[in-house]
Z-matrix of the N, CA and C atoms (Angstrom, degrees):
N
C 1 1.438
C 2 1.528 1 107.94
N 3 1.760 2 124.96 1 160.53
C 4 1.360 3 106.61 2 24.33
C 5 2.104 4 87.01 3 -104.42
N 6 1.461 5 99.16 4 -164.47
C 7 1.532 6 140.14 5 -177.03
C 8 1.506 7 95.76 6 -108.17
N 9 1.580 8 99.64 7 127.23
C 10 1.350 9 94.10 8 158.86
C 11 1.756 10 94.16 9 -140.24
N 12 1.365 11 98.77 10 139.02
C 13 1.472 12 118.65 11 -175.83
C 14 1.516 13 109.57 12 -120.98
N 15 1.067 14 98.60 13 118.57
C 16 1.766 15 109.36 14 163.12
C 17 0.973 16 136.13 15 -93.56
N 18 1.094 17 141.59 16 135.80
C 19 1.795 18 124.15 17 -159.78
C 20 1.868 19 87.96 18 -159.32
N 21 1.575 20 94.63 19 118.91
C 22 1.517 21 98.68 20 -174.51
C 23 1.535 22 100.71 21 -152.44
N 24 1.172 23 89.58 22 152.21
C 25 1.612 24 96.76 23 -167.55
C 26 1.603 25 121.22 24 -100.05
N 27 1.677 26 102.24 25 141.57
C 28 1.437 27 123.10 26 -146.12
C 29 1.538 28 111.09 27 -43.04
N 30 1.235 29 122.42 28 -10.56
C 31 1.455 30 126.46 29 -151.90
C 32 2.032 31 102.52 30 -90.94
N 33 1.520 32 99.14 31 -11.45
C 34 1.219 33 119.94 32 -174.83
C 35 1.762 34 124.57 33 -111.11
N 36 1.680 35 90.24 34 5.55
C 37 2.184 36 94.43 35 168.96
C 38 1.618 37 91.21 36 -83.53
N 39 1.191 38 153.47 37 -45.97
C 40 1.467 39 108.48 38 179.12
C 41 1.456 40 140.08 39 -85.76
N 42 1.404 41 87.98 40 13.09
C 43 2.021 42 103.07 41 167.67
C 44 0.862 43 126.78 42 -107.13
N 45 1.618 44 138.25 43 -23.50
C 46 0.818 45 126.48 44 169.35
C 47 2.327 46 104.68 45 -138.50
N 48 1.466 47 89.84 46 137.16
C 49 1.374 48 110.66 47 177.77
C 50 1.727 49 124.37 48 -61.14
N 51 1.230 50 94.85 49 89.36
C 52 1.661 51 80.39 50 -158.39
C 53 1.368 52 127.38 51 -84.59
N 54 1.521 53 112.97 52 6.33
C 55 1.449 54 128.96 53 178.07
C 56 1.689 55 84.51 54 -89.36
N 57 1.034 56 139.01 55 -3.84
C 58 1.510 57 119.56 56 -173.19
C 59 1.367 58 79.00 57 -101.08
N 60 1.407 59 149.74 58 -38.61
C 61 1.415 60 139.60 59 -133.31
C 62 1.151 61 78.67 60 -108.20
N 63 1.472 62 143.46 61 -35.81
C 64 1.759 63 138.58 62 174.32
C 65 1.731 64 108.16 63 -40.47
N 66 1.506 65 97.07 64 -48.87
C 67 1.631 66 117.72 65 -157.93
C 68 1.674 67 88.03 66 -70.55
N 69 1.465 68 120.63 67 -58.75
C 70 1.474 69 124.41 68 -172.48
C 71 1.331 70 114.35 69 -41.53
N 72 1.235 71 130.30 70 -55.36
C 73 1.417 72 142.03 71 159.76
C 74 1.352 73 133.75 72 -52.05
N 75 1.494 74 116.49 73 -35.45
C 76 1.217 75 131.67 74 161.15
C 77 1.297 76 110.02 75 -54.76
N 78 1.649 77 125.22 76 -46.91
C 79 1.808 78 131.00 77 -161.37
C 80 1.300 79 101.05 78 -94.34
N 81 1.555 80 105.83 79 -6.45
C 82 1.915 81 93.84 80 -177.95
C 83 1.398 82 93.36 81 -105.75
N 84 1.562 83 135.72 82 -19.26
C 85 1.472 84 115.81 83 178.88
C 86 1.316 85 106.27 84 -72.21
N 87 1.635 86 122.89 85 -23.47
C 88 1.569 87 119.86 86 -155.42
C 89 1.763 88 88.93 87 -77.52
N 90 1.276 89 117.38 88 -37.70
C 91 1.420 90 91.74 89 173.63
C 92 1.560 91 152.60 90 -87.88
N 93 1.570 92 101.39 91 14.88
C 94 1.201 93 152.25 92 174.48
C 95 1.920 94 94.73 93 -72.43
N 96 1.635 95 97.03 94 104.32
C 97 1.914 96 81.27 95 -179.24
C 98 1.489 97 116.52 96 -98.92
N 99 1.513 98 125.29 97 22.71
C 100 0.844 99 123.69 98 150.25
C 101 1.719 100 132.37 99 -85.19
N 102 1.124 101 82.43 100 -11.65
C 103 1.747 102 112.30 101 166.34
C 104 1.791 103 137.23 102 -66.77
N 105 1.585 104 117.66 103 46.25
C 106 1.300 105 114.89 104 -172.74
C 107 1.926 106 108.33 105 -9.55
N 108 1.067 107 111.88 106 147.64
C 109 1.616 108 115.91 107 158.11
C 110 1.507 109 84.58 108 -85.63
N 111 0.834 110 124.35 109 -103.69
C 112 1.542 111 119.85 110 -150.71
C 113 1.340 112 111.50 111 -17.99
N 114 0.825 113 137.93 112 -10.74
C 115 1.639 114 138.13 113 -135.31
C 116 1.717 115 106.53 114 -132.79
N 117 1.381 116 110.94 115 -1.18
C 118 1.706 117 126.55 116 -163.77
C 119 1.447 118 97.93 117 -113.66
N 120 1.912 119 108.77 118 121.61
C 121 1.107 120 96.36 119 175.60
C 122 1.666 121 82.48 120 -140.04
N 123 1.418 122 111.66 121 -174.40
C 124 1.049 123 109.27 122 -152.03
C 125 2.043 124 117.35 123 -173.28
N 126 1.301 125 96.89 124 102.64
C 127 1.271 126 95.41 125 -158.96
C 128 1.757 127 107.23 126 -129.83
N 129 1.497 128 112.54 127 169.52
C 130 1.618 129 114.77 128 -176.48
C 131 1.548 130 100.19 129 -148.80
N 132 1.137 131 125.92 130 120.80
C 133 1.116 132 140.49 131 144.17
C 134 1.613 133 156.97 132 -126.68
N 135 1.575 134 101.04 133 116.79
C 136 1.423 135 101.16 134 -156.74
C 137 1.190 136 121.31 135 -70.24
N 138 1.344 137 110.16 136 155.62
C 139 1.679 138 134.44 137 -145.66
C 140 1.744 139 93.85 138 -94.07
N 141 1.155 140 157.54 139 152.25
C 142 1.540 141 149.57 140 179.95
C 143 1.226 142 92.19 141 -129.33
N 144 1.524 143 156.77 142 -33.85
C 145 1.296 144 141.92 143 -159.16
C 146 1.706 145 81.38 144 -155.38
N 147 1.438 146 96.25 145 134.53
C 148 1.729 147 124.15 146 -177.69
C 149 1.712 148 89.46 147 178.80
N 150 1.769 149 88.09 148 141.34
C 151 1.536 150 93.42 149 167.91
C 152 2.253 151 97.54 150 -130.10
N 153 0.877 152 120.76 151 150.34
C 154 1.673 153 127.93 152 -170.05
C 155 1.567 154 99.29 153 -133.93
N 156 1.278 155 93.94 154 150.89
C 157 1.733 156 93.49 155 162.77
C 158 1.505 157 130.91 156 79.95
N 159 1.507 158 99.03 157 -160.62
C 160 1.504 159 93.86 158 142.69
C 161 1.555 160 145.54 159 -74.21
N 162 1.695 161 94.31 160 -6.48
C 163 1.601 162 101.85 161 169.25
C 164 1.539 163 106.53 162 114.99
N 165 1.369 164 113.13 163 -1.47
C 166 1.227 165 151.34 164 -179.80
C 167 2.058 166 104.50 165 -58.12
N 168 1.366 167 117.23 166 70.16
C 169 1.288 168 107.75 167 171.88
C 170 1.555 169 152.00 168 12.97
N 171 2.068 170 99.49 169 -51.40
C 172 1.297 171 131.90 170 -168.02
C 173 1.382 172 110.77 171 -61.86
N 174 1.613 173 102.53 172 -47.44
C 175 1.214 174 110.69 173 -173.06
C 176 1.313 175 128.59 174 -57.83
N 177 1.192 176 131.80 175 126.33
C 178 1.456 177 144.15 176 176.32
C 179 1.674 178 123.34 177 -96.20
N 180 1.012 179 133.99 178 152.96
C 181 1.285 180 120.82 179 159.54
C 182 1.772 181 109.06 180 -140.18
N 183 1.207 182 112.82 181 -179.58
C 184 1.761 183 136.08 182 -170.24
C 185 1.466 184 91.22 183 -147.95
N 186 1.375 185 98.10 184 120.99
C 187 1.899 186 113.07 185 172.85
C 188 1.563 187 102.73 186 -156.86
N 189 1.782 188 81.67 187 104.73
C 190 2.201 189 106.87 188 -172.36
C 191 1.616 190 94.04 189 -97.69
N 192 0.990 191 119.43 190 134.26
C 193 1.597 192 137.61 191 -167.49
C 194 1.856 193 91.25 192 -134.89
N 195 1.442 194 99.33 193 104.83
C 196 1.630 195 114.15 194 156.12
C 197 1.016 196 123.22 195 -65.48
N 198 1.535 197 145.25 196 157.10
C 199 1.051 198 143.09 197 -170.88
C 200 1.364 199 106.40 198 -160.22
N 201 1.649 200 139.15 199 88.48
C 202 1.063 201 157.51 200 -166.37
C 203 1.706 202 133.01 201 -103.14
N 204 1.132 203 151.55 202 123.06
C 205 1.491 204 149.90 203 175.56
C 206 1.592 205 82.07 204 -62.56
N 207 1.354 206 107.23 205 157.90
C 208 1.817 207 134.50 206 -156.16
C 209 1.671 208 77.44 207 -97.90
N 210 1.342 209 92.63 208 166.58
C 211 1.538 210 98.19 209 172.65
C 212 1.302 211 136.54 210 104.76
N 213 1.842 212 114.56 211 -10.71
C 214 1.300 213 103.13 212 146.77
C 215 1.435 214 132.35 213 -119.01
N 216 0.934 215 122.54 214 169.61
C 217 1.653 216 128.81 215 171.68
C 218 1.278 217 135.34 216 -17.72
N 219 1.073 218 133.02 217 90.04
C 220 1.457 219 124.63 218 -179.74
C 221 1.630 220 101.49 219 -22.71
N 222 1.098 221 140.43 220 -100.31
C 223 1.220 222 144.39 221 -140.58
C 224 1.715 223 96.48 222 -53.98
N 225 1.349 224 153.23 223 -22.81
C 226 1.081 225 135.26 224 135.99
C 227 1.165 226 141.07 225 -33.36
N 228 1.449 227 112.66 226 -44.66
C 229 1.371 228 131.73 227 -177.90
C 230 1.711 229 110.69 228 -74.56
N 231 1.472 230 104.42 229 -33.33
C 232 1.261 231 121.18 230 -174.31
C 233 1.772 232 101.42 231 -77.13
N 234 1.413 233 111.76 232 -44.02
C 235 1.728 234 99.45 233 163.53
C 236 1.739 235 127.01 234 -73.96
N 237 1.315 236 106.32 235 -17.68
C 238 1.525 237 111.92 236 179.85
C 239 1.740 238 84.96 237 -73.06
N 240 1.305 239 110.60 238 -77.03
C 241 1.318 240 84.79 239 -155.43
C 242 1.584 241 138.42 240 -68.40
N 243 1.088 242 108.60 241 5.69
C 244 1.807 243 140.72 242 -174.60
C 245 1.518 244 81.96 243 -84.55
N 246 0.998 245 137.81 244 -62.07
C 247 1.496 246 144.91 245 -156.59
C 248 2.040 247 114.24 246 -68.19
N 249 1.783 248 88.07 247 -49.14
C 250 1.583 249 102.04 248 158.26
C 251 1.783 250 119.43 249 -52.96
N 252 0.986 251 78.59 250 -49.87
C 253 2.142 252 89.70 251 -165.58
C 254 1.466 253 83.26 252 -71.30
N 255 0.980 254 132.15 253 -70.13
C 256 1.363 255 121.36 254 -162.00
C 257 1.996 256 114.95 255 -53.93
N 258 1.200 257 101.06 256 -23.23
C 259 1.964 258 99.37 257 169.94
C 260 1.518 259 104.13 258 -67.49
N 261 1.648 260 99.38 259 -45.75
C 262 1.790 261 95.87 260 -173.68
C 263 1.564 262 128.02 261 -80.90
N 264 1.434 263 104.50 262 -6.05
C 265 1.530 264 96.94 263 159.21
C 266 1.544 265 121.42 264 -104.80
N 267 1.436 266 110.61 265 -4.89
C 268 1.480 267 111.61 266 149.22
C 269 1.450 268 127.32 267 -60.89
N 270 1.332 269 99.63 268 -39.26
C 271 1.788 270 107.85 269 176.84
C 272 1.149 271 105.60 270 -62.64
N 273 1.621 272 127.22 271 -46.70
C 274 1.334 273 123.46 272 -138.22
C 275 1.840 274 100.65 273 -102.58
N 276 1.712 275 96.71 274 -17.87
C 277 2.026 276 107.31 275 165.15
C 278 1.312 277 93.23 276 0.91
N 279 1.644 278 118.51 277 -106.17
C 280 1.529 279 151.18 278 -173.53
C 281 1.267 280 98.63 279 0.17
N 282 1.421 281 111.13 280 -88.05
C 283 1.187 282 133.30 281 -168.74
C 284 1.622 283 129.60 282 -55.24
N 285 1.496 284 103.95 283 -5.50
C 286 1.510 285 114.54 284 -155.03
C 287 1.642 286 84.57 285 -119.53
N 288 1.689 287 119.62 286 -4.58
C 289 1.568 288 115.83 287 -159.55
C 290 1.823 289 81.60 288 -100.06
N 291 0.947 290 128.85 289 -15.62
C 292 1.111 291 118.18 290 146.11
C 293 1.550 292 154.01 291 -150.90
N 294 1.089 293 119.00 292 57.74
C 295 1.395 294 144.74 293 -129.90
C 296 1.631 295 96.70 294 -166.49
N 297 1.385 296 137.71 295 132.68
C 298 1.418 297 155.81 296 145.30
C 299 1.759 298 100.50 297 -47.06
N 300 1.201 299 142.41 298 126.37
C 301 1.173 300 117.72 299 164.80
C 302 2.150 301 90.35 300 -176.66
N 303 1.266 302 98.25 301 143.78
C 304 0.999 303 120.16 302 -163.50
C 305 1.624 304 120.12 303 -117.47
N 306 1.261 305 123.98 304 103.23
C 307 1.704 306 125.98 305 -167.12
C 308 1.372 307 108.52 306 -100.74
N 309 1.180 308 97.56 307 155.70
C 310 1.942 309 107.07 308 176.71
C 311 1.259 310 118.89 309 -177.18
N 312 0.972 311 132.48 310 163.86
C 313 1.872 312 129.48 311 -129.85
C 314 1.621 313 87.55 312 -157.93
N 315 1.334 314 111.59 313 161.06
C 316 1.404 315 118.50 314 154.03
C 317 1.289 316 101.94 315 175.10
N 318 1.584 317 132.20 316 149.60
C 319 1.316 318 161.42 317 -178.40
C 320 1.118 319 111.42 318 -125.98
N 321 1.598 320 101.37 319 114.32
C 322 1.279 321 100.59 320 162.67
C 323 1.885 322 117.75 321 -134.50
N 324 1.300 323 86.85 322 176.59
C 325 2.030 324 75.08 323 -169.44
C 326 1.254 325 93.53 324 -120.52
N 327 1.292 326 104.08 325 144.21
C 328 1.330 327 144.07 326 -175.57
C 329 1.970 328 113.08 327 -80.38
N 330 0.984 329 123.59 328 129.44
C 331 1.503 330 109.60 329 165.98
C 332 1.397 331 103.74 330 -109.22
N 333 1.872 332 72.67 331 134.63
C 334 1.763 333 102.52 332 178.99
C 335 1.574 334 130.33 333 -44.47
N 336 1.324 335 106.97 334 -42.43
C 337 1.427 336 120.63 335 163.34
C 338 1.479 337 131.27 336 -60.47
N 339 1.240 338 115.46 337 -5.76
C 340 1.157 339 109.84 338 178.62
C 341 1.919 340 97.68 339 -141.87
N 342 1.103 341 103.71 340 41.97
C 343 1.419 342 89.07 341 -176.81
C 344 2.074 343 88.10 342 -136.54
N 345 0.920 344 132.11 343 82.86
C 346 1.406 345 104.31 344 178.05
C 347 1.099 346 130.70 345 -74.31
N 348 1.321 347 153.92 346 -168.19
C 349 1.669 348 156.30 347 -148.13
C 350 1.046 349 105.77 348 -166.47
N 351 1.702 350 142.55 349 149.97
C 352 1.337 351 134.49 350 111.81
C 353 1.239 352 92.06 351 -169.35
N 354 1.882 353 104.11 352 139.35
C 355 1.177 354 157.69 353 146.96
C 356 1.242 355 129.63 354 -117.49
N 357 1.612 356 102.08 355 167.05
C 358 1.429 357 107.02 356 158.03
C 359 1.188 358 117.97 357 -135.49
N 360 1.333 359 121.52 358 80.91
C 361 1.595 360 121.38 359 -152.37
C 362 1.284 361 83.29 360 -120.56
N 363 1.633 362 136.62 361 -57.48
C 364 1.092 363 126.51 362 148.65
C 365 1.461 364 122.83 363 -5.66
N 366 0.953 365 125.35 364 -51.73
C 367 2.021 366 135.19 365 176.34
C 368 1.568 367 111.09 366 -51.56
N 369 1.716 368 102.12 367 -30.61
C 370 1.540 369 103.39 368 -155.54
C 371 1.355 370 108.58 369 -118.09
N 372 2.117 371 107.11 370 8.79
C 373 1.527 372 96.32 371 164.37
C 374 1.583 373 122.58 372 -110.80
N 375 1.217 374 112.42 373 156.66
C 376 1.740 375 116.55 374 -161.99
C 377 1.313 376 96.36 375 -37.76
N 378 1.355 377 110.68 376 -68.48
C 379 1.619 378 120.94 377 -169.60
C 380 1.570 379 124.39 378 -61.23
N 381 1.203 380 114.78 379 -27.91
C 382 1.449 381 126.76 380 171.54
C 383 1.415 382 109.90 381 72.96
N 384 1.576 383 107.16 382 31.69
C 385 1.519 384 108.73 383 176.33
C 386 1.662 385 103.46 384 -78.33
């Protein structure tokens, strides 16, 4: 773990690149050391029907949903994800300087007991972290 899910709405695949904004998030959790590498995955999928606002078309939004094993520290979690939000509204600057568009973050933790795991992705990195 963790999951990071993007979910952004359709009005925003020709403004902003979202396999680059996948990659942005991906390189800022890996340096996050509460953050297994093995354990970081990382996905975006666009939204086709959403209404925002006044109902007003233009508007776009970005909504990243964490997804974490239970078990550490608030004040960790509180810099991971301060640290996340802060890559994605750097990325998204550009695009937000002119564009309506609306960001939002959230972490949540997962319990261990009911969530099971297995890979071997671990097997297939140099370092074997």
């Amino acid at each position: 773990m963790p999951h990071f899910h993007i979910e952004y709405s359709a009005n925003l695949e020709d403004v902003v690149d979202m396999a680059a904004l996948c990659e942005v998030i991906r390189s800022e959790a890996a340096l996050i050391d509460t953050f297994p590498m093995a354990g970081v995955r990382v996905r975006a999928t666009r939204v086709d029907h959403f209404a925002m606002a006044n109902g007003d078309p233009k508007h776009g939004f970005i909504d990243l949903s964490v997804r974490l094993r239970e078990g550490r520290a608030e004040d960790v979690k509180r810099d991971a994800i301060g640290r996340i939000f802060a890559a994605l509204k750097e990325f998204m600057a550009p695009a937000m300087a002119t564009r309506s568009i609306a960001l939002s973050a959230e972490m949540r933790d997962i319990n261990a007991d009911l969530s099971p795991k297995f890979g071997n992705i671990r097997d297939h990195l140099e370092d074997h972290s």
